[in-house]
N, C-alpha and C positions, 0 to 999 in steps of 0.2 A: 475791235468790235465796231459795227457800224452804228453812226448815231441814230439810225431810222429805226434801231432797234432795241428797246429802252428795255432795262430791267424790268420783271412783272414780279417782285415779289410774290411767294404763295399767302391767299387772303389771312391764314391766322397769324402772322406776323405783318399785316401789312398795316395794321391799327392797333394805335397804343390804346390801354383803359388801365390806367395805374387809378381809377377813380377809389378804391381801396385806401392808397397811401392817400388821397388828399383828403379823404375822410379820416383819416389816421392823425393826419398832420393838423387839418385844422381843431379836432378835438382835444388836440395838447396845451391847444389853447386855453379850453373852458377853467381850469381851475388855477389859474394866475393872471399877476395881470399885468403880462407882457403886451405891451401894446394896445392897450386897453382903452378908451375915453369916451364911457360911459358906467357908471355903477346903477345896479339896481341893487334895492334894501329891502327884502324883503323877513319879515317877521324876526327884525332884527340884526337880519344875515345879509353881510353885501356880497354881489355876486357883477367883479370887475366882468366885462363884455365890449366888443364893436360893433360900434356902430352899422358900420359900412354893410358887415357881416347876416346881423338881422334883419337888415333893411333889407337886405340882396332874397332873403328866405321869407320873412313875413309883410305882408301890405298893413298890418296893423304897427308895426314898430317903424316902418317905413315913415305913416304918417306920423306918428310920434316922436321920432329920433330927426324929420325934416323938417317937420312943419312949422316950425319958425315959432314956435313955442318956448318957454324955460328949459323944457328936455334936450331940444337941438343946441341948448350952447356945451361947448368942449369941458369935458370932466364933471358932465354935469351926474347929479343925483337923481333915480328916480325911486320912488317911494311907491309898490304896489300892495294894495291894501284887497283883503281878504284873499287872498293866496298862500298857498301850503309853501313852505321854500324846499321841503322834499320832493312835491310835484315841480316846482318852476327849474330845481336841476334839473330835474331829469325833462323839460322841456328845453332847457337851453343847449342841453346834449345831443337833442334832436336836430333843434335848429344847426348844430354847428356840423355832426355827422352823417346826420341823417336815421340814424340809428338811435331805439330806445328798447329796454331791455324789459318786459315788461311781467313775466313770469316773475321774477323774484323783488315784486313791489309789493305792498300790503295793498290791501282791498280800498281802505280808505286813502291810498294814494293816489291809486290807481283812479279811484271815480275824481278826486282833484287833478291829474294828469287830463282825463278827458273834460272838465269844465274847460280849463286852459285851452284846449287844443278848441273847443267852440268858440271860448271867449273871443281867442286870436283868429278866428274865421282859415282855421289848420284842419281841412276840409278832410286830404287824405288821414293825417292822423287821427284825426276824429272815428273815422270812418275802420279804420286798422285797430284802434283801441277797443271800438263798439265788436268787431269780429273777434276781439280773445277776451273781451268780458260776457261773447256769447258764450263762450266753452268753458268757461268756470262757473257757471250758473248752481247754488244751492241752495241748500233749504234757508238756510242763514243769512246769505247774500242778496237773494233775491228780488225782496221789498227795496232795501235799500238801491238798487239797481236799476228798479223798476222806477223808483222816484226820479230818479237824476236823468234815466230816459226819458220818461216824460216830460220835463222839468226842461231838457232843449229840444222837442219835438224828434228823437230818435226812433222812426217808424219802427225799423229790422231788429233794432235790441228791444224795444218794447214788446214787440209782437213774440220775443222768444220769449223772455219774461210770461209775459200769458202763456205761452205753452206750459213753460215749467209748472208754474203756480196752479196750472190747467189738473197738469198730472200729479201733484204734490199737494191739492189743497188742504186738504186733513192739517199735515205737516206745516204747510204755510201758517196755517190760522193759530197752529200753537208757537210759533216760531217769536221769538223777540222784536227781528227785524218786522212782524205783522205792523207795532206798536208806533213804531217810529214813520209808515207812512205818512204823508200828507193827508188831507182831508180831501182834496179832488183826485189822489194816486188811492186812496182807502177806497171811494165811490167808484172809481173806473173798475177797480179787481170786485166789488160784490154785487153790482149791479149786472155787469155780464152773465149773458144766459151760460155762458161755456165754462164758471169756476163751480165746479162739480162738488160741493161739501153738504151733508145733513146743514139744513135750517136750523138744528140746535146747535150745533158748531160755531155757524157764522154768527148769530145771536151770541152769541159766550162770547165770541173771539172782538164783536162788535163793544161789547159791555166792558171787556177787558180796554182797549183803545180809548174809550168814551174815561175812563179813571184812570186810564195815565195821562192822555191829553186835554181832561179840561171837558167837564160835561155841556158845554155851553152848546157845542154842536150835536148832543146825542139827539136830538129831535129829527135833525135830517137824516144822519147817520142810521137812526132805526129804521125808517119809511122804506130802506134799501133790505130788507130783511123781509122775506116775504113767507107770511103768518099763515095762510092757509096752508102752507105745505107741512106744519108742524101738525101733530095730533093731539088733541083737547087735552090731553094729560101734559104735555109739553110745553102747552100756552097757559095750567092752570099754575104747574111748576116749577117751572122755569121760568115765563115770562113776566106774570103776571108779579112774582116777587121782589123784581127788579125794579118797578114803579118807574121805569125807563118808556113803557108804552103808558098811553092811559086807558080805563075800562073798555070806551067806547070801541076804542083799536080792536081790542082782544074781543069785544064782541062782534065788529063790524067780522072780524078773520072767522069766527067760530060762525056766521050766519053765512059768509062766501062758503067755506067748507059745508055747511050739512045741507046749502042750496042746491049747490052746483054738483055738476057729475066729476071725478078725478081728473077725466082727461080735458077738463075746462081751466084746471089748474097751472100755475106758471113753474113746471118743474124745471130743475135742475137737470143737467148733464155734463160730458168730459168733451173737450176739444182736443185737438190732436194738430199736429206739425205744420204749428208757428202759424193758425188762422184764427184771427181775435172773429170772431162774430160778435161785433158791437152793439147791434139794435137789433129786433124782433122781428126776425126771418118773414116769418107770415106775414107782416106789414107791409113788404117791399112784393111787387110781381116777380117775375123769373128773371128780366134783363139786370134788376139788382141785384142778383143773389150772389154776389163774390165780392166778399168781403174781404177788405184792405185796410189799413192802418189810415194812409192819408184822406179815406172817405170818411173814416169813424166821426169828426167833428161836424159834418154835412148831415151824416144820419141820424147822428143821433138829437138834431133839431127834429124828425119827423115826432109828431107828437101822434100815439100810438099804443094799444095795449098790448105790456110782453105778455109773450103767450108761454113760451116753456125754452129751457136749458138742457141743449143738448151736446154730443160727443159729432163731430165733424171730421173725415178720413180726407184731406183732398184727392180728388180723384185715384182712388183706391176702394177696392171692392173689400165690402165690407162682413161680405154673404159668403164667409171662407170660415173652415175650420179652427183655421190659425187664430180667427177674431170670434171664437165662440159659437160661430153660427151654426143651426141644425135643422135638421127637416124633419117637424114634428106631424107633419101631415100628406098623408099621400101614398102610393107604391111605390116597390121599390127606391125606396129613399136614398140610400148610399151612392147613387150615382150623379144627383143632382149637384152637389156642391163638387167634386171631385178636381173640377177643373180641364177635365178631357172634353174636347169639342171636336176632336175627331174622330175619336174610335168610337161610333154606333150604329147599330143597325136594328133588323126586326126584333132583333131578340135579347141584346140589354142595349145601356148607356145612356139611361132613361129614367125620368121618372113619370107616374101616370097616376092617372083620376078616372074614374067611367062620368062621364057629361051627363047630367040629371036636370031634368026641368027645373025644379025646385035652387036651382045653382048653390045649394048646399054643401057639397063635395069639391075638392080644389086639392092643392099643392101650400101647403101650409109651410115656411122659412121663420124661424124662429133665430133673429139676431141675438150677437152677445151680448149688447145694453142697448138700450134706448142711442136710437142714432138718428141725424137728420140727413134725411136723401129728399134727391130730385132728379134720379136719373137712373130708372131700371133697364138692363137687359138681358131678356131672356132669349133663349133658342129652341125655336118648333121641332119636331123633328121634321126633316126636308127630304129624306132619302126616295120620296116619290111624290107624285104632281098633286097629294093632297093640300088641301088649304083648312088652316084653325082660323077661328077668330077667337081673339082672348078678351076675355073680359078680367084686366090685371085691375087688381086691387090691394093696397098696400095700408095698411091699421099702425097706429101708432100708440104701444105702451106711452105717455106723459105725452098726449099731445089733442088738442082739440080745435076743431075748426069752425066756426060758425056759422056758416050751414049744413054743416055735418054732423049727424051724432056719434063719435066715438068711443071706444071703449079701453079699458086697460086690462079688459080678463077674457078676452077674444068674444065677445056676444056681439058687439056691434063692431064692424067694419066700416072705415069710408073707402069712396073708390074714390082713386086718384085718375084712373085711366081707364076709360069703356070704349074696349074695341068690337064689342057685341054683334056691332050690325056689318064688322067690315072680315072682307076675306084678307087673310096674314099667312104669312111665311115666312121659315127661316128667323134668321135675326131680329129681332123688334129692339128698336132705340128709345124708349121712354121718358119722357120729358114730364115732369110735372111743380106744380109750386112747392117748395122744399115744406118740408113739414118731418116732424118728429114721428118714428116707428119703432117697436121690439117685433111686431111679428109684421110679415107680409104674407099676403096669398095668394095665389095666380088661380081662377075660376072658368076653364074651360067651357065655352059656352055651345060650341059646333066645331064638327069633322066630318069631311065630305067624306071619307071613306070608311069610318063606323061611330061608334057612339066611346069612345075613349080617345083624352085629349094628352097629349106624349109631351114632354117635356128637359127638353138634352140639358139645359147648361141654366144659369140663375146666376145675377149680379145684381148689386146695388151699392149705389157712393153718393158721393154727393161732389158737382160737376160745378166748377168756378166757369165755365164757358157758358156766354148769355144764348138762350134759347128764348124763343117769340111762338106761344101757344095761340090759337086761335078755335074756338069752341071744342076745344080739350086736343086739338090736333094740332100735331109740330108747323111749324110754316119753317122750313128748310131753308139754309144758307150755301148751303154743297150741293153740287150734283150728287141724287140720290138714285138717277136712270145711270147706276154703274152694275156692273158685275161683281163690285168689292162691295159694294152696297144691298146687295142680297136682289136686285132688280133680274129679271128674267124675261127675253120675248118668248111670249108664249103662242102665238100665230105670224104667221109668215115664213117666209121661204129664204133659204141662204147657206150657202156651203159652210158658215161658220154660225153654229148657233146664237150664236152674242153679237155675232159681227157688229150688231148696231150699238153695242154697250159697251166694247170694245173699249172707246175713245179713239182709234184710230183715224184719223180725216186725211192721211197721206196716202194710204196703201188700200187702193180701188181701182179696177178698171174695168172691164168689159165682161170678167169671169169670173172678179172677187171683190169681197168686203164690202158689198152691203146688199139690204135685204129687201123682199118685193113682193107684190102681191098681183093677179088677175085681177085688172080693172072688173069690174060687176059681178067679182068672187072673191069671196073673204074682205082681210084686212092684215095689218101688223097693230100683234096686240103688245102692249108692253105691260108685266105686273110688276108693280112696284113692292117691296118686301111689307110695307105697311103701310098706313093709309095715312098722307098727309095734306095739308092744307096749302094749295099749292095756287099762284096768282099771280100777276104783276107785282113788283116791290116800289114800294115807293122809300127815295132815298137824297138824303142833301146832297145837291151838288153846289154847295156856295153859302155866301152870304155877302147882301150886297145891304145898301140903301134907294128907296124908288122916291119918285118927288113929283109931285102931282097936283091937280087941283082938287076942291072940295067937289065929293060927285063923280068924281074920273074912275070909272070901273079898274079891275088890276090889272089886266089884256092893256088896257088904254094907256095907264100910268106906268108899263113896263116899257111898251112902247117910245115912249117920250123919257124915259128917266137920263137920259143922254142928252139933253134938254137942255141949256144952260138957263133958259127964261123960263122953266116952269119952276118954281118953288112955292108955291102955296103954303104945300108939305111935303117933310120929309120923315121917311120912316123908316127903320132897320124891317129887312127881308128875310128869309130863308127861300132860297129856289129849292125846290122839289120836284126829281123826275122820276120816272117810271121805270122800274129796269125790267126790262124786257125775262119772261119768267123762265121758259123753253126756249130752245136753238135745234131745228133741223138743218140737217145737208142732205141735198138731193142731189142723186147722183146727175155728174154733169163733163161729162168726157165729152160730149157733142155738143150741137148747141138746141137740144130739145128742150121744151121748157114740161110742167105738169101742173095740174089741178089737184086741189085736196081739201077735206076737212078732217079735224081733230076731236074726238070727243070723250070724255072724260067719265068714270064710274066705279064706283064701289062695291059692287058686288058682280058685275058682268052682264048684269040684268037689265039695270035703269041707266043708262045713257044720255050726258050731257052735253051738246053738241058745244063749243068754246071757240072753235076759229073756225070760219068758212071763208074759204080760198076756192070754191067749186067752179068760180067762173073767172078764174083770174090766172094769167101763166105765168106761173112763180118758174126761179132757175136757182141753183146754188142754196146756197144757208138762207135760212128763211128763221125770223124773229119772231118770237109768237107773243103775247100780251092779250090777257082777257083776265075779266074779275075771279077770284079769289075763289074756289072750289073743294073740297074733299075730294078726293083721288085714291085708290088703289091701283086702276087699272088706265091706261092712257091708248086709247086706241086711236090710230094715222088710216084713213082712208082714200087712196088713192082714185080721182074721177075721169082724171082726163091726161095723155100723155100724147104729144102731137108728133112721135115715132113710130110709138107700138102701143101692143092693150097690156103694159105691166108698167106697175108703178115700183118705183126704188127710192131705197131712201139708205145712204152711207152713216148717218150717226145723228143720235139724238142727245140731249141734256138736260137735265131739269133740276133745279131752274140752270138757266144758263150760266157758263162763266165766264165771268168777263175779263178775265185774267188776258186774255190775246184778242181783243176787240176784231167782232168780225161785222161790217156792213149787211146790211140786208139785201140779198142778191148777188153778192160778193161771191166769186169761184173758191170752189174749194184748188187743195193743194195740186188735183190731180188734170185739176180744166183746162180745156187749152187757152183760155183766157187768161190762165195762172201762170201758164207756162211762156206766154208770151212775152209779160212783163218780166219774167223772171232772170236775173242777172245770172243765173246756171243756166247752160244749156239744158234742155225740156230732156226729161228720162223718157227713150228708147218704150213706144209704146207695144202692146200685143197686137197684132195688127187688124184692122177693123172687120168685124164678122160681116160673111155677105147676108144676104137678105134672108135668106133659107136658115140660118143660124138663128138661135133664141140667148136672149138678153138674161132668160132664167138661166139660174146655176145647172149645170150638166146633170149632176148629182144632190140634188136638193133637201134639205134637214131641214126640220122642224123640234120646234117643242113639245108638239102635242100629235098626236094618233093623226088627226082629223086633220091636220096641214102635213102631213108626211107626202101625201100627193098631191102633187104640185100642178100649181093652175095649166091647162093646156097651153101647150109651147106657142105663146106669139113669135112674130115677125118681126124683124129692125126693117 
């Protein structure tokens, strides 16, 4: 055989992993003490071990067993004090195999295994203990679990613990292990809005705690017990005989009660899968609203009144049958929750209301319990070019807002969301401050095509993704000028109705993909599916320090901060830049350039003019930035094109995304500017129309009647 040509073993035999037998072999070690020159004595019990061996697996035995201490001399003794010796076996069987067995430990071993495993900074064992003491979670266990999570900042097992105890409270509070809490692990579980149990409950379960541990703290302990929610007969008989509150409590709770309306009260509700809501929803805006374990200590400094205790789905709809929910109001009911969002037409798939001045009349959703949402969506019916405006309004059983009058027996509604004055379609995404509901109602307020407002589909959850309202309207982080986005051109001309919505910016040329209008006829309109609050964003790009003298404007002292002699002062910065809100591309296969303005509208009616480009020859992608506006509708008006009288435009955005950074002016994929630089050879074009040919599509579509014919044929 020739040497140029070496054996290639096949790869499953071409690597040994006996790593099996060496966890094998060195675990033969742990229980004698073969080669041994170190003893640990733990609770009387010596436990021969090497050195070499720990050191090699832990950084804390390392420094212990090197560090030139009394432990680092040969056959020395160490003496570990408050240690289980059933948990530190089963830790040194770790340390030597890798392996711990952890199913057939007792409970209280188990929470001693993982002290150890933090003590010794045994990051993944920590971390592997915490995942199988989430799955034996019970009624029994649970307190005691929750303490010791706490007790080393264990976000993931704490936060299941509150779920359990979430869905279990009843059971928690008579439980034994209730007793044995801590006094700040006791305060964490009944001051949360999301431990769902009657106020008589937690009172008893509190009284009980307060006389097995030492009434000295019931003073604080009670304050976390909140008295209005009780009824007069429960604060005259139960509280009041405990001499655990004093008069003035039970009277200040009995005058909050017959003052205030129910839904000003701070009730109770259930959380749901593993989401602590730690502090008072209401308090925070929307960008707070997702709530996390590691913020809980941040929030809960905000000093704030709770408002109410509710049951939380993350992002899960919550407006399903499955979750109790029903439609106590409206026609045809049976179709709205169903979950079909495709099968409808004139004649079912629907639910409806007749539109009444009096806005009386609605689509009434009746949840299974009190739940906190911030993020409804419904669907219009779409099957024709009508437009609804909705006026959604969502009420909350055990919840109250203060500027709102609320109710809990359906008489007063607050609205979350008034879409009254604007034209909607399709899909509507809802955003609003989280607040507590049992019933929601959607209130049809106009339809261009009769006086009954249609209703396909119906959602509501509650959305951990930060949303940015601005006078009750979304301000958008995604392009919402999509086709998956419910956006539609609804004027202009183009073989492909969407072409512009598309997102395509590669595939255009002389006879396709993208869309155009008769200079000093019409326009391209674009409807957006609902009306958002749309502008320039302003965003950090940075943080630096500027240094300056006393009196130096910021222009001036940014200027100079490069400066090595200016120090007068120095200051920490934030830079802050504008991100550009829209991105057009104008068609650009030649090198013609065009003129335009943009202007912006909510009803079709009243028009805001936002970028004027009328005297200026723009080419390619073009960056748009103007203040901050309400939009439904986004109409592009073509002025001047220095080829022919039709204006084109390949693709729009809103707001822009900056995911592929594009210059302003910059060629698209298809320009021969693009093509030039470009390391491929330029794709084989359609060959250039002569002058007698028209720039418009052959065969021209529209959205609408009134653009179906198409502006007279210019000239290239």
């Amino acid at each position: 055989m020739s040497n140029s040509h070496p054996l290639r073993p096949l790869a499953s035999v071409s690597e040994i992993d006996h790593v099996h037998l060496l966890s094998e072999q060195l675990g033969a070690l742990v229980p004698g003490e073969d080669y041994s020159d170190v003893t640990f004595i733990v609770e009387e019990k010596r436990f021969p071990a090497h050195r070499v061996i720990l050191a090699a697996r832990c950084h804390y035995f390392r420094a212990l067993l090197y560090g030139g201490m009394k432990e680092s001399q040969p056959q020395a003794e160490v003496h570990l004090e408050e240690t289980r010796a059933e948990a530190f076996s089963m830790l040194l069987q770790y340390l030597y195999t890798g392996r711990a067995s952890l199913s057939s430990a007792r409970e209280e071993v188990l929470l001693d295994f993982l002290g150890l495993a933090h003590r010794y900074g045994l990051q993944p064992l920590e971390d592997s203990t915490s995942d199988f003491l989430r799955t034996v979670l019970h009624t029994h266990n649970v307190c005691l679990v929750f303490d010791v999570a706490s007790l080393y900042c264990l976000s993931a097992l704490s936060a299941a613990c509150c779920a359990y105890m979430d869905r279990h409270a009843p059971e928690v509070l008579a439980s034994d292990g209730f007793l044995t809490l801590s006094k700040t692990a006791l305060l964490t579980v009944v001051r949360r809005d999301s431990f769902a149990a009657s106020e008589k409950d937690i009172f008893q379960a509190l009284c009980r705690w307060c006389r097995h541990n030492g009434e000295s703290a019931a003073q604080e302990v009670m304050l976390a017990v909140r008295l209005p929610l009780m009824s007069l007969n429960e604060m005259l008989n139960v509280v009041r005989p405990s001499n655990l509150l004093s008069p003035d409590d039970l009277l200040d709770a009995i005058k909050t009660r017959s003052e205030s309306r129910d839904m000003d009260l701070n009730y109770r509700g259930m959380l749901s899968k593993c989401i602590c809501l730690s502090v008072p929803y209401r308090a925070l805006g929307p960008e707070y609203l997702r709530p996390s374990i590691p913020d809980v200590g941040h929030f809960a400094r905000v000093s704030v009144r709770v408002r109410t205790r509710v049951r939380k789905m993350e992002e899960e709809n919550i407006a399903t049958m499955k979750h109790g929910a029903q439609v106590v109001k409206g026609e045809l009911k049976s179709a709205l929750l169903d979950g079909d969002t495709q099968n409808y037409d004139l004649d079912h798939g629907f639910s409806r209301h007749p539109i009444e001045d009096d806005g009386r009349a609605g689509i009434e959703v009746k949840l299974g319990q009190p739940s906190i949402i911030n993020h409804i969506r419904i669907l219009l019916w779409d099957r024709d070019s009508r437009y609804r405006t909705a006026w959604d309004r969502a009420q909350g059983r055990g919840y109250a807002e203060p500027r709102t009058q609320v109710s809990m027996d359906e008489l007063d509604w607050v609205r979350v969301v008034d879409h009254s004055k604007y034209l909607c379609r399709s899909w509507q995404s809802l955003y609003f401050p989280a607040r507590v509901c049992r019933y929601v109602r959607i209130v049809g307020t106009h339809n261009t095509v009769n006086k009954v407002f249609h209703l396909v589909a119906f959602e509501c959850m509650f959305t951990n993704s930060s949303f940015t309202l601005e006078k009750g309207l979304l301000v958008p982080k995604e392009n919402v000028a999509t086709i998956s986005a419910c956006a539609s051109v609804i004027e202009g001309v183009s073989r492909s109705r969407n072409a512009l919505l598309n997102g395509d910016t590669r595939n255009y040329d002389w006879d396709s993909g993208y869309t155009c209008h008769q200079l000093g006829s019409g326009a391209i309109v674009i409807q957006l599916a609902q009306p958002y609050m749309i502008g320039s964003l302003r965003y950090n790009s940075g943080e630096g320090r500027v240094h300056g003298r006393g009196g130096s404007s910021l222009i001036t002292t940014l200027h100079k901060m490069k400066l090595s002699s200016v120090r007068t002062f120095s200051a920490p910065v934030a830079f802050v830049r504008h991100k550009p809100l829209c991105r057009l591309l104008l068609w650009d296969c030649d090198d013609r350039s065009y003129s335009y303005y943009i202007e912006l509208s909510t009803n079709q009616q009243q028009w805001t003019k936002v970028i004027d480009r009328s005297k200026v020859a723009c080419r390619s992608w073009q960056t748009l930035t103007f203040d901050k506006q309400p939009a439904a509708f986004i109409r592009i008006v073509g002025t001047h094109n220095t080829a022919n009288e039709v204006f084109h435009c390949v693709h729009f955005e809103c707001p822009a995304q900056l995911d592929v950074e594009v210059k302003e002016g910059s060629p698209g994929q298809n320009s021969p500017e693009s093509n030039s630089v470009s390391q491929q050879p330029p794709q084989p074009r359609p060959p250039r129309p002569s002058r007698s040919q028209s720039l418009l599509p052959s065969q021209p579509s529209s959205s609408q009647p009134s653009s179906s014919s198409s502006p007279s044929r210019s000239q290239h």
